[in-house]
N, C-alpha and C positions, 0 to 999 in steps of 0.2 A: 537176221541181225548178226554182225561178226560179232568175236569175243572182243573185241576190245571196246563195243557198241558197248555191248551189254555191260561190261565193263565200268565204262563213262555214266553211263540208265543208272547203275548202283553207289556210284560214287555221287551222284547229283542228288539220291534219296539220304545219302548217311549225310550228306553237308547242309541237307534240311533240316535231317534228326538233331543234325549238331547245332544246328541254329535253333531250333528249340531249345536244346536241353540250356543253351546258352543263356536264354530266355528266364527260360525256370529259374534257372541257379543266381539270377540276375536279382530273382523277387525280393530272395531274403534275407540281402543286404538292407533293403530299405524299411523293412518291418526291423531290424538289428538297431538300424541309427533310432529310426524312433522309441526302441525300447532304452535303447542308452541314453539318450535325450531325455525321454520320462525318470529316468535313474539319475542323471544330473541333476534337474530339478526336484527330485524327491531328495538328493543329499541336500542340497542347497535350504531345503524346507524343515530339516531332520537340524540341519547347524544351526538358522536362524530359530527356530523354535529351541532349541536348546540356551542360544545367549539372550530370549529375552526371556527363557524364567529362569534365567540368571542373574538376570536385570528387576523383573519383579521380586523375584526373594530379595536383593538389596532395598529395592522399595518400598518394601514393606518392612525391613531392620529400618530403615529409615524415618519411617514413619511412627515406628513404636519410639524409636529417642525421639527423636520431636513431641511423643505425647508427654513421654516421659520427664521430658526438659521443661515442659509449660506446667506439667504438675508439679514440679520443683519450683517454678517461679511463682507459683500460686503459694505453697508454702511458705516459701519466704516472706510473700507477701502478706499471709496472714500473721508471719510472725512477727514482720517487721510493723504492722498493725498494733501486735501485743505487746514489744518490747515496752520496756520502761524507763533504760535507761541510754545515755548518746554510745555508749560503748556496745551495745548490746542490737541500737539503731545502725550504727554503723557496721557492723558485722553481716548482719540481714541485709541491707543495701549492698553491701557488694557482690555478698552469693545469689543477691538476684540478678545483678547487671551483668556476674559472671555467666550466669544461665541464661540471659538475654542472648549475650554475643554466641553463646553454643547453639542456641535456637536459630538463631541468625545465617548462620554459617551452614547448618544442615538444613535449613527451609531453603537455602542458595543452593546447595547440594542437591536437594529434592528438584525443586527447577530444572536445572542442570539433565536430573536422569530421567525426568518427565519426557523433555525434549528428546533425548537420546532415544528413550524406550517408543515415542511416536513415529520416528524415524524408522527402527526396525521395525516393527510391526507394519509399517507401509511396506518396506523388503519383503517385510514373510508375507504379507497378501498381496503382496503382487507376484511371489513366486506361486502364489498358491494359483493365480488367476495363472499363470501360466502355465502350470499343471492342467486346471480344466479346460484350456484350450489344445495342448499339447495331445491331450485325452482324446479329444474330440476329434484331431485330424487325424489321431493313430486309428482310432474306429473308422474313419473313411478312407485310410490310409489300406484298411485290414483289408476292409470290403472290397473295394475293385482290386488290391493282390487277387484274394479270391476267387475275383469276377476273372482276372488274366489268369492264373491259375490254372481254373479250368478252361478256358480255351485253349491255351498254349498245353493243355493234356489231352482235351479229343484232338487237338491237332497232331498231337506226337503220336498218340495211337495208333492215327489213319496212316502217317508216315511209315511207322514201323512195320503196320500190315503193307502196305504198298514197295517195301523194301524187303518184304518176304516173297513177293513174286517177282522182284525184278532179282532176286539173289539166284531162283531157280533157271535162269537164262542164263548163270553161268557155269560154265564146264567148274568141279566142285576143286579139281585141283588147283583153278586161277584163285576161285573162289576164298579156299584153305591160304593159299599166298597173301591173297588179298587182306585178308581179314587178321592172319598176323603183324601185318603192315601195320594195318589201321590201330591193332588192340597198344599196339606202343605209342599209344597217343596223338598218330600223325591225323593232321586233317584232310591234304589233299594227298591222297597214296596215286593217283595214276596223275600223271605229269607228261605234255606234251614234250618233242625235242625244242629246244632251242637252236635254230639250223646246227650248231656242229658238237651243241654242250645238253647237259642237263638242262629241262627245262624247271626244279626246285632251285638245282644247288650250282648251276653251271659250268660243273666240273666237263672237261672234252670227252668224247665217248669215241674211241677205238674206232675205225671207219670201218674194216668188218659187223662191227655190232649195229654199227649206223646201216647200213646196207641190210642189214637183215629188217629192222626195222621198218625202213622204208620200201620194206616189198609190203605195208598195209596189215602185216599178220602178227607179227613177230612183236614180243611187249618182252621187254628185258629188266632188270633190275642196276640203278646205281650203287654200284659198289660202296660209294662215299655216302651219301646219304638216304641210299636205303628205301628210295620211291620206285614206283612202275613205270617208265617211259613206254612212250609211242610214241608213231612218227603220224603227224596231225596231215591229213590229204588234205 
């Protein structure tokens, strides 16, 4: 096998590895949304539960003037019972009528935050229902990551052992070249000509340098952008 075979052998195992790792790094984006998603709906459950004992402690200030107000009317009433005289009837009579319209107006009030407080509480148990569902896909969600996880790990293993023997097919000096190429993050390092240019970056290559190439042997480096060329028989 010539070097630049062996070459190509090595470069076709690191762009598996690289599909892999790509793989991997893919997974836990999707475990991230679901935990931000579960974290959305846990704020959203965190604020409604906070405005509706908001809303019941008013409810319950509510409901103590209303009792407060009817025990008010009831005295009156027992006084406006005792009085004995129109001056003293009329006095009574009105602090109760006054007491009526204040009961009136806060048992309207009450209504009012009855409805309001049913409302939220549908909100917060339906965010709550959407927590336990959210829960529920994040567990199946976990589970086949997992399940891919590990395949996409014995798969990379077997790659990496499999690119340990095709790295030994190459003479160590292309090898050392090569592999500072790759470690700067490029992905394809060996690149065919494009008849008279780069085949990455298409910049024109020298026609001595083409001519060497094209004698089948000869693997050169782009000045411009720093790939492997060969000349593809």
């Amino acid at each position: 096998m010539s070097d630049i075979q062996s070459l190509l052998a090595l470069q076709s195992d690191d762009l598996a590895i690289h599909e892999l790792e790509t793989k991997l790094a893919a997974l836990e984006p999707r475990i991230r949304e679901l935990d931000a998603r579960k974290q959305r709906i846990l704020d959203t459950i965190e604020r409604q539960s906070a405005l509706v004992a908001a809303e019941e402690k008013k409810q319950a200030f509510l409901r103590d003037k209303i009792q407060e107000h009817r025990q008010l009317i009831e005295r009156n009433q027992a006084q406006l019972d005792a009085v004995k005289t129109m001056r003293q009837a009329t006095a009574a009579a009105a602090q109760m009528e006054q007491a009526k319209k204040i009961v009136a107006g806060e048992e309207s009030d009450l209504l009012s935050l009855n409805r309001k407080l049913e409302e939220m509480r549908g909100a917060l148990n339906g965010a709550k229902a959407d927590l336990a569902a959210c829960e529920e896909e994040q567990a199946t969600a976990r589970s086949e990551v997992a399940a891919e996880r590990a395949t996409y790990e014995g798969e990379l293993k077997a790659a990496v052992a499999k690119r340990a023997v095709a790295a030994k097919e190459v003479p160590s000096a292309l090898l050392n070249r090569y592999d500072r190429i790759r470690n700067k993050k490029r992905v394809h390092v060996v690149v065919a000509l494009n008849s008279l240019s780069c085949g990455a970056c298409d910049t024109a290559i020298p026609m001595q340098r083409r001519h060497e190439m094209m004698s089948g042997t000869a693997i050169e480096l782009c000045e411009v952008c720093g790939v492997l060329m060969y000349h593809a028989v």
